[in-house]
VMD Tcl script that draws the C-alpha trace (Angstrom):
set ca {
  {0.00 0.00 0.00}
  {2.79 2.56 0.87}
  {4.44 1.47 -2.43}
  {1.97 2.24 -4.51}
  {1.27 5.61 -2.64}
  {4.82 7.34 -3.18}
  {5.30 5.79 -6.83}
  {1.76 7.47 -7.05}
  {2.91 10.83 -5.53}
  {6.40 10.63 -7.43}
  {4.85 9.61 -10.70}
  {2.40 12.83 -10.31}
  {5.47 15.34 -8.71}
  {7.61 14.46 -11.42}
  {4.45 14.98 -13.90}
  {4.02 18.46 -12.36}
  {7.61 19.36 -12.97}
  {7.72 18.01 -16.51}
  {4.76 20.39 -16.97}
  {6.87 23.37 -14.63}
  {9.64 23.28 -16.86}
  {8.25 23.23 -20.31}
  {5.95 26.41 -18.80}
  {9.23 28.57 -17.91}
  {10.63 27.86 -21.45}
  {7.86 28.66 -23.00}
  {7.64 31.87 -20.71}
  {10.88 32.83 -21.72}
  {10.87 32.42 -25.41}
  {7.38 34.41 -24.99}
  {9.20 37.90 -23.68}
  {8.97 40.29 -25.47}
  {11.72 42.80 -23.59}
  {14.79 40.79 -23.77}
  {15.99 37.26 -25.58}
  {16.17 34.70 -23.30}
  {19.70 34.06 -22.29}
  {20.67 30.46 -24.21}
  {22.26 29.13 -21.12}
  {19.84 29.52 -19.16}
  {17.12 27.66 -21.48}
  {19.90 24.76 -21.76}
  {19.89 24.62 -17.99}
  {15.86 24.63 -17.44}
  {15.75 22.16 -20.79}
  {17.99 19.78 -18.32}
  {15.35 19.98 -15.53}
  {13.04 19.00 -18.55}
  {15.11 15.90 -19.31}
  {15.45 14.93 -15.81}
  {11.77 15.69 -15.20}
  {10.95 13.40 -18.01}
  {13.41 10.56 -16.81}
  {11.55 10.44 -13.46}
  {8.13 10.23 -14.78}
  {9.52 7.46 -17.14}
  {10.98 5.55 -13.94}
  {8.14 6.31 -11.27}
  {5.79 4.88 -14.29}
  {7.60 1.83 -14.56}
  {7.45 1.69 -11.35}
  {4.23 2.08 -10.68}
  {3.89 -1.02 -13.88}
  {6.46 -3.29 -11.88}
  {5.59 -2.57 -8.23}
  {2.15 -0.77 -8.00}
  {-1.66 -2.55 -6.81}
  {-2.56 -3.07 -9.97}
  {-1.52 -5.68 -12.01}
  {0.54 -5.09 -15.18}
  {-2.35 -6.75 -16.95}
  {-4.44 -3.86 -16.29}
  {-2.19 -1.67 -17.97}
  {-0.71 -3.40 -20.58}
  {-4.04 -5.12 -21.60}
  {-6.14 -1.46 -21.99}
  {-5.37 0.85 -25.21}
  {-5.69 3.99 -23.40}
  {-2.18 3.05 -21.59}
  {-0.88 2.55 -24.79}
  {-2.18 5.64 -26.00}
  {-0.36 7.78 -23.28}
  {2.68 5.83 -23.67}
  {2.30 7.32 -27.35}
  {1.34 10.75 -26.53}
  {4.00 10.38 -24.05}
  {6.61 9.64 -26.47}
  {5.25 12.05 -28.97}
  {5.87 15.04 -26.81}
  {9.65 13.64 -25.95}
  {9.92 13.59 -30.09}
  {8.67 17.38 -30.23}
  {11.24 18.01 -27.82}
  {14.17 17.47 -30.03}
  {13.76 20.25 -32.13}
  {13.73 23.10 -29.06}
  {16.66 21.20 -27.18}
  {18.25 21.40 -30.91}
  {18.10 24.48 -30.90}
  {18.75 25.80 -27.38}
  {21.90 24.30 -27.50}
  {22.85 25.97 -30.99}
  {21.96 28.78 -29.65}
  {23.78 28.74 -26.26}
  {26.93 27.47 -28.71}
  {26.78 30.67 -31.09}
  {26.02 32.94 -28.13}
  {29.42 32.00 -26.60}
  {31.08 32.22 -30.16}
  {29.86 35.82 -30.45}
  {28.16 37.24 -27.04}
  {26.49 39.89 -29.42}
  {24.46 37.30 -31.63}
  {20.43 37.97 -31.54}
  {18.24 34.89 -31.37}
  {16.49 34.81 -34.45}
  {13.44 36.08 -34.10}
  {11.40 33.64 -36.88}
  {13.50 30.58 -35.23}
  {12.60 31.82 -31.82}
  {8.41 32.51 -32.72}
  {8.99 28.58 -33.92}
  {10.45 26.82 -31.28}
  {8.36 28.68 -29.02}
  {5.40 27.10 -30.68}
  {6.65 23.70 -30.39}
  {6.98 24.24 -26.81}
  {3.20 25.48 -26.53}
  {2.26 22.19 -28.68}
  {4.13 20.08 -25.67}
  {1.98 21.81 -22.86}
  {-0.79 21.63 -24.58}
  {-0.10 17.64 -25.42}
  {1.08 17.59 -21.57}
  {-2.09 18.45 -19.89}
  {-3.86 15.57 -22.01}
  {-1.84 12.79 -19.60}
  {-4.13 13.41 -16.86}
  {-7.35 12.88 -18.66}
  {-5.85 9.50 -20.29}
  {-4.58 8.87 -16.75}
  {-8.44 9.51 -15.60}
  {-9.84 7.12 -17.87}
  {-7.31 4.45 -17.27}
  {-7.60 4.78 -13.53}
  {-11.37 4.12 -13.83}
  {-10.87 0.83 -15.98}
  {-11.85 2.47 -19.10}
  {-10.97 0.75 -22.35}
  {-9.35 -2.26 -19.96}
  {-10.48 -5.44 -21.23}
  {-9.38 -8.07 -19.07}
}
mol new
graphics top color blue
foreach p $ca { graphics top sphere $p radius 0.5 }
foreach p [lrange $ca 0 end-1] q [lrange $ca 1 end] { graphics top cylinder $p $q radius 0.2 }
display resetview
């Protein structure tokens, strides 16, 4: 019972940090005042990583070690689908981690260079696409919680 309660709570903290750190990217590439500073993004896309890597272990976890069976999981389609959307988002995640770390390597190169502003409107979009993916984990999580689409 424990178990399952703090896989539980670090499946959903690490969740809620995923979601944390793809907001303060997105924040920052939003501002209009001042480029973000390309280390810093490289440092919060890090958190990202690790955020990701925890609610990849907790969930395995949870699959290995939690009340429920693994049947009950691996035998309903709605897992599967957030294992997909899941995956989908780490995909779109290439492309701003990409290019944070381009940028952070030109920046030091030449402390003058401006983020472009076309490439910046663009990842920042792909980051929006991730939260917006993000917050559908819960509802999936919902449904499979409550046995729908299980069919064992």
């Amino acid at each position: 019972m424990w178990t399952d309660a703090l896989l539980a709570y670090a499946h959903y903290a690490s969740i809620l940090m995923l979601a944390g750190y793809l907001l303060c990217e997105y924040l920052l590439l939003r501002r209009r005042d001042a480029a973000p500073e390309p280390d810093f993004l490289v440092r919060i896309d890090i958190g990202y990583f690790v955020a990701a890597g925890a609610v990849l272990a907790s969930g395995a976890g949870r699959l290995l070690f939690g009340a429920k069976p693994a049947a009950f999981y691996l035998g309903n389609p709605v897992f599967h689908a957030k294992i997909g959307l899941f995956a989908l988002i780490g995909l779109l995640s290439i492309a701003p981690t990409r290019a944070f770390l381009r940028w952070r390597r030109l920046r030091r190169a030449d402390p003058a260079w401006p983020l472009p502003v076309h490439e910046r409107r663009r990842i920042r979009l792909l980051v929006l696409i991730e939260l917006h993916l993000v917050a559908l984990l819960p509802l999936l999580a919902a449904l499979m919680a409550r046995g729908i689409g299980y069919r064992g």
